[in-house]
N, CA, C and O of each residue as an XYZ file, in Angstrom:
372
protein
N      -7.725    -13.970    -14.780
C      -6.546    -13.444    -15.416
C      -5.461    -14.514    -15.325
O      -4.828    -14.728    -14.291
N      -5.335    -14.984    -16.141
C      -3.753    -15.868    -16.368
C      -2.025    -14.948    -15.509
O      -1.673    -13.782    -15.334
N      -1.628    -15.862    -15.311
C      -0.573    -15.609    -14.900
C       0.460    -14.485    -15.610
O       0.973    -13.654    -14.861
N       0.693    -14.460    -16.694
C       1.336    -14.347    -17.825
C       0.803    -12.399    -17.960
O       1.451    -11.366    -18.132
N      -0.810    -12.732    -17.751
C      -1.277    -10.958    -17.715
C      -0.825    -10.624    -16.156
O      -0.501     -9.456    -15.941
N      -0.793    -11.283    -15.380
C      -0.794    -10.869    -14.294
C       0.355    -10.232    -13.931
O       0.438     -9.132    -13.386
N       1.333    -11.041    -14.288
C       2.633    -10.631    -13.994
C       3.239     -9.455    -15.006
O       4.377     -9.018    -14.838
N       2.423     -9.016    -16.006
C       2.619     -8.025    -16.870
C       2.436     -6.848    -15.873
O       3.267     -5.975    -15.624
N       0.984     -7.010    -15.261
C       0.399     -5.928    -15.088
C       0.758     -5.673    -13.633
O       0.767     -4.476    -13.348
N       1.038     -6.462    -12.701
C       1.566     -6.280    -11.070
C       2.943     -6.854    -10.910
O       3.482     -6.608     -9.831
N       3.489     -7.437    -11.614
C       5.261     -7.646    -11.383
C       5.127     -9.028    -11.206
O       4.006     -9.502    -11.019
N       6.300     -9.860    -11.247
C       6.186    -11.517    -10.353
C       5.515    -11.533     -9.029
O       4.411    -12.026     -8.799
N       6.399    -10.865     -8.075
C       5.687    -11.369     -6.577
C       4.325    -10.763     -6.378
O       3.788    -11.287     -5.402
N       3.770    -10.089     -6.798
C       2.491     -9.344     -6.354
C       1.588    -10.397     -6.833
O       0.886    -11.067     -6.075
N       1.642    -10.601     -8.831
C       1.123    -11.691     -9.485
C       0.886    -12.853     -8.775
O      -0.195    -13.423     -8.624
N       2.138    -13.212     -8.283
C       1.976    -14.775     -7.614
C       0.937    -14.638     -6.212
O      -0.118    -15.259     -6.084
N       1.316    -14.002     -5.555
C       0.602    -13.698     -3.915
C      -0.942    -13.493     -4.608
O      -1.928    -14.058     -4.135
N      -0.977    -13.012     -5.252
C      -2.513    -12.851     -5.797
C      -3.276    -14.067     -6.682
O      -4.431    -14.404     -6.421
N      -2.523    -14.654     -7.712
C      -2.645    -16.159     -7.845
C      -3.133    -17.042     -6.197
O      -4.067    -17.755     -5.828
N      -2.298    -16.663     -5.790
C      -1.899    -17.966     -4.163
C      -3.218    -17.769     -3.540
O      -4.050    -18.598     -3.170
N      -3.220    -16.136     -3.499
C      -5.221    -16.092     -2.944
C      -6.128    -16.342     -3.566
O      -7.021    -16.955     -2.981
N      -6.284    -16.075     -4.682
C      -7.266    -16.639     -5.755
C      -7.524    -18.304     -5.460
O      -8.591    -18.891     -5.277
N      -6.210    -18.801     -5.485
C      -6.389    -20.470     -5.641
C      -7.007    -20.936     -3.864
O      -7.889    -21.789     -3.763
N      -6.417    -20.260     -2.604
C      -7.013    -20.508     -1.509
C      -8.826    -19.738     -1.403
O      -9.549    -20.162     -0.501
N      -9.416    -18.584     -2.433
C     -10.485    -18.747     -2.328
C     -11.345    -19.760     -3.473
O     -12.507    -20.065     -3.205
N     -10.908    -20.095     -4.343
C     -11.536    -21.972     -5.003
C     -11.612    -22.409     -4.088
O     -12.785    -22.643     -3.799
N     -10.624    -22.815     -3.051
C     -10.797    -24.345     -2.604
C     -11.217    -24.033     -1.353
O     -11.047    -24.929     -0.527
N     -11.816    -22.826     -0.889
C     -12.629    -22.561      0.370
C     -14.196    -22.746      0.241
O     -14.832    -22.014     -0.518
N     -14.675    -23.513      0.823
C     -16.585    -23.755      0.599
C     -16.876    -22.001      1.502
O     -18.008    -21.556      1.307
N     -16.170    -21.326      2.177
C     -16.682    -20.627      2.727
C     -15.656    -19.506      3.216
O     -14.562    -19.920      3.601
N     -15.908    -18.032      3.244
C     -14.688    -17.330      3.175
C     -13.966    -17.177      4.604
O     -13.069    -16.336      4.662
N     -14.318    -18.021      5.934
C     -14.048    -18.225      6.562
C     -13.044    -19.155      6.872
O     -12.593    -19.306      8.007
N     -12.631    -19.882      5.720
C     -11.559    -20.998      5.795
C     -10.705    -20.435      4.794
O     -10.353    -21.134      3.843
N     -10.320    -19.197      4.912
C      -9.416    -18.658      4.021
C      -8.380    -18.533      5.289
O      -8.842    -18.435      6.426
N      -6.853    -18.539      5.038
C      -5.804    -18.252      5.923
C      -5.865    -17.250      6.404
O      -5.527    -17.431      7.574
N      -6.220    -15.667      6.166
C      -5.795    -14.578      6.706
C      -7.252    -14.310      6.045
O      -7.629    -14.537      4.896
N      -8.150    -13.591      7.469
C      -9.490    -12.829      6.923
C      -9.065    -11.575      6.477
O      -8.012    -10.986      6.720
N     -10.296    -11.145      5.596
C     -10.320     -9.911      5.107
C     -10.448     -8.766      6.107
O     -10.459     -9.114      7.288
N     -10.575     -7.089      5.769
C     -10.918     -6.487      6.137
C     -12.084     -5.306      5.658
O     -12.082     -4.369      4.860
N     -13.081     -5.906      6.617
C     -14.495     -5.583      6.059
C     -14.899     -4.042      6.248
O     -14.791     -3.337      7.251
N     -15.438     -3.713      4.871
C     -15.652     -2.152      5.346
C     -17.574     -2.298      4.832
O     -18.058     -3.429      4.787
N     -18.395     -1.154      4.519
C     -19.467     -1.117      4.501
C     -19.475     -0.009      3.032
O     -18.670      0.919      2.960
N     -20.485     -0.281      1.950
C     -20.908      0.557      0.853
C     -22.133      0.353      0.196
O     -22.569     -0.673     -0.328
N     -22.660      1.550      0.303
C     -24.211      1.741     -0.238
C     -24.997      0.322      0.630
O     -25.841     -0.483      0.237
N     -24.357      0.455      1.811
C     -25.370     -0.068      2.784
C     -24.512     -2.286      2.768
O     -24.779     -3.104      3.648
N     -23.734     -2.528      1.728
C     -23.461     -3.644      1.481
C     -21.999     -4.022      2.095
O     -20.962     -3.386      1.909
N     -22.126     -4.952      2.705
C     -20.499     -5.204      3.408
C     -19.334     -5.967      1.950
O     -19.548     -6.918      1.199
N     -18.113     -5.009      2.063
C     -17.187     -5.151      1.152
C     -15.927     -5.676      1.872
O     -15.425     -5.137      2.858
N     -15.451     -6.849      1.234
C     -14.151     -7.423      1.128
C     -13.208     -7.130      0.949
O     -13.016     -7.306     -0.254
N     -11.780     -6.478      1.706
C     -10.478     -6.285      0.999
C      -9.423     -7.473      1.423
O      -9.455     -8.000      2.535
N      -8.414     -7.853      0.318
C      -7.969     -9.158      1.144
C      -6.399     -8.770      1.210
O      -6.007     -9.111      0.093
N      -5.663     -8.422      1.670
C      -4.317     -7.960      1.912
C      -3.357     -8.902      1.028
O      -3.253    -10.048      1.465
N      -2.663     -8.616     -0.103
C      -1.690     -9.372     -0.513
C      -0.461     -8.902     -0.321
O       0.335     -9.776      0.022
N       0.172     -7.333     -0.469
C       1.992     -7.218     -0.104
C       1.940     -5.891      0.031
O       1.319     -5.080     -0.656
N       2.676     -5.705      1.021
C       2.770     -3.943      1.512
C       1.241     -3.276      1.345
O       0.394     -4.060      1.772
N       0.688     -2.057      0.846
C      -0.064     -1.663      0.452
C      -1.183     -2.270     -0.144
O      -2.262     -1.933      0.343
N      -1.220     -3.328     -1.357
C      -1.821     -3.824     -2.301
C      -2.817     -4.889     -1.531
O      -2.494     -5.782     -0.747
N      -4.234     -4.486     -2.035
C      -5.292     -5.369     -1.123
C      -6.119     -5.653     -2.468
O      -6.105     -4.794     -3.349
N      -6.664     -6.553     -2.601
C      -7.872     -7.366     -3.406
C      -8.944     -6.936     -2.560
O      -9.124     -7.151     -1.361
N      -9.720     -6.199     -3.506
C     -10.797     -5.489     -3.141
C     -12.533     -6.319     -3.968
O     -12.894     -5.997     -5.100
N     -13.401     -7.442     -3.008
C     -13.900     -8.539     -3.567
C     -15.283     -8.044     -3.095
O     -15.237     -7.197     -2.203
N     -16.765     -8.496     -3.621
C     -17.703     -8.345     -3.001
C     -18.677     -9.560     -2.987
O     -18.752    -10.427     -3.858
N     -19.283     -9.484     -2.042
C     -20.095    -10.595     -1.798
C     -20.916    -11.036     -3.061
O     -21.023    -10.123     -3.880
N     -21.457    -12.086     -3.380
C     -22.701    -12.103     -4.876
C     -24.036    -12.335     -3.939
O     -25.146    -12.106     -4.418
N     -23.895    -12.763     -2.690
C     -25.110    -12.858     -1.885
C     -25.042    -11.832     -0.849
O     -24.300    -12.028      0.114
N     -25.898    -10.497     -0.954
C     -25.538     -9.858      0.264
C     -27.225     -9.738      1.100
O     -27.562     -8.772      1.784
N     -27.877    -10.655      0.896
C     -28.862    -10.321      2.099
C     -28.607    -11.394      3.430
O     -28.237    -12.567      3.476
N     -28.994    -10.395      4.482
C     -28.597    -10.812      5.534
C     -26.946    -10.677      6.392
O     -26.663    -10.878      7.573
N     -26.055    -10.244      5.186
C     -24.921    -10.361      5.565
C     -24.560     -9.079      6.541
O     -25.007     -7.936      6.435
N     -23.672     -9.559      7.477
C     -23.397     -8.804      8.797
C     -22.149     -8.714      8.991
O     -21.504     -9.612      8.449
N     -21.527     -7.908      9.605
C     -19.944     -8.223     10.689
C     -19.901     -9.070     11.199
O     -18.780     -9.560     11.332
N     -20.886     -9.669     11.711
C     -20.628    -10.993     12.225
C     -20.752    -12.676     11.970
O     -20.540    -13.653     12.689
N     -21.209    -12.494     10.567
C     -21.905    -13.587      9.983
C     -20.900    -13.587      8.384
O     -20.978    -14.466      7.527
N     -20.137    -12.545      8.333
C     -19.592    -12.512      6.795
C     -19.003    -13.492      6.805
O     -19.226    -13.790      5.631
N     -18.114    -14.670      7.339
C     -17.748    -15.978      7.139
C     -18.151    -16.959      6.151
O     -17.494    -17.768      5.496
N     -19.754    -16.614      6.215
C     -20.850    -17.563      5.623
C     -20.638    -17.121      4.258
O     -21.564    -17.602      3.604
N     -19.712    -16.294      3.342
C     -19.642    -15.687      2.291
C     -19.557    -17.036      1.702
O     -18.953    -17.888      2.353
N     -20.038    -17.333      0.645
C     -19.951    -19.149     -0.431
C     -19.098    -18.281     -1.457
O     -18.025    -18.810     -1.746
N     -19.398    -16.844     -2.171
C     -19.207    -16.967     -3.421
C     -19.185    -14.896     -3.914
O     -20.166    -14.156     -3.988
N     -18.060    -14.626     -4.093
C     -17.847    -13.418     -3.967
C     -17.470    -12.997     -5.508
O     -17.335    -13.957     -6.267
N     -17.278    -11.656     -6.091
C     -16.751    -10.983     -7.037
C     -14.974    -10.552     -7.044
O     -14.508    -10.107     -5.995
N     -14.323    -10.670     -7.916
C     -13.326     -9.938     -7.531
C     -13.457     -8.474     -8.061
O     -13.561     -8.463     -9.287
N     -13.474     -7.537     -7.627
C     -13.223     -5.930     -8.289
C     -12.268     -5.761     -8.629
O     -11.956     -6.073     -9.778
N     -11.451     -5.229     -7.823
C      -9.836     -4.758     -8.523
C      -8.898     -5.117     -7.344
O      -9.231     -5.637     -6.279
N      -7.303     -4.628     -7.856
C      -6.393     -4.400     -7.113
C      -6.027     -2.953     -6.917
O      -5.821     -2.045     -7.723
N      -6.005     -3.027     -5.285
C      -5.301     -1.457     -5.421
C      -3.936     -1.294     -4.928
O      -3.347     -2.301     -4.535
N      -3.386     -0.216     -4.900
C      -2.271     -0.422     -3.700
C      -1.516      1.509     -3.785
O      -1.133      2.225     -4.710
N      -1.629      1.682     -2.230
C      -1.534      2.403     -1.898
C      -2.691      3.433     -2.444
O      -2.241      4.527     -2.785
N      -3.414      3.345     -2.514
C      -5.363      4.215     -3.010
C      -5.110      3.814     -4.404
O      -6.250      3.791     -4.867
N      -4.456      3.547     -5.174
C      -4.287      3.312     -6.641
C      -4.783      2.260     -7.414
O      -4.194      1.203     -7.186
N      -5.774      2.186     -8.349
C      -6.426      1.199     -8.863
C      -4.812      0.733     -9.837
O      -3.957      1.369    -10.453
N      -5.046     -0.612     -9.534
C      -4.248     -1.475    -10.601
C      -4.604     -2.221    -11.649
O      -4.116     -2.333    -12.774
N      -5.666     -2.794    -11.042
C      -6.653     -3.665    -12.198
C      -8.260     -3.244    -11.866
O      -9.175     -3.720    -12.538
């Protein structure tokens, strides 16, 4: 999503903070060298990504490789999906 939709659809600062994570997961070989880890929950048996951007609003991402993946090994993530934004239970995108 370009900037331009982004900021249509979540305001300037939400847009940007969500840009800012987007661009720190490119330039991570691994989701472990991201600044602030996610918070991992579990669905239909597969470990899921939420990544906190402002108040409420979390980037909700999933792995593209999930065998083997654990609580303790999710670091090793190379290469994930983005799903949506939510904030406060509310789908945004």
């Amino acid at each position: 999503m370009d900037i331009k939709a982004a900021q249509k659809l979540l305001g300037d600062d939400l847009a940007r903070i969500f840009h800012s994570l987007v661009s720190d997961m490119r330039g991570a070989m691994y989701l472990s060298e991201m600044p602030e880890g996610p918070e991992l929950s579990e669905q239909d048996g597969v470990l899921k990504f939420s990544f906190p951007l402002q108040g409420q609003a979390v980037l909700d991402v999933w792995p593209l490789a999930t065998s083997g993946l654990t609580v303790d090994n999710w670091g090793g993530t190379h290469r994930v999906k983005l799903i949506r934004i939510r904030n406060n239970g509310a789908v945004l995108i």
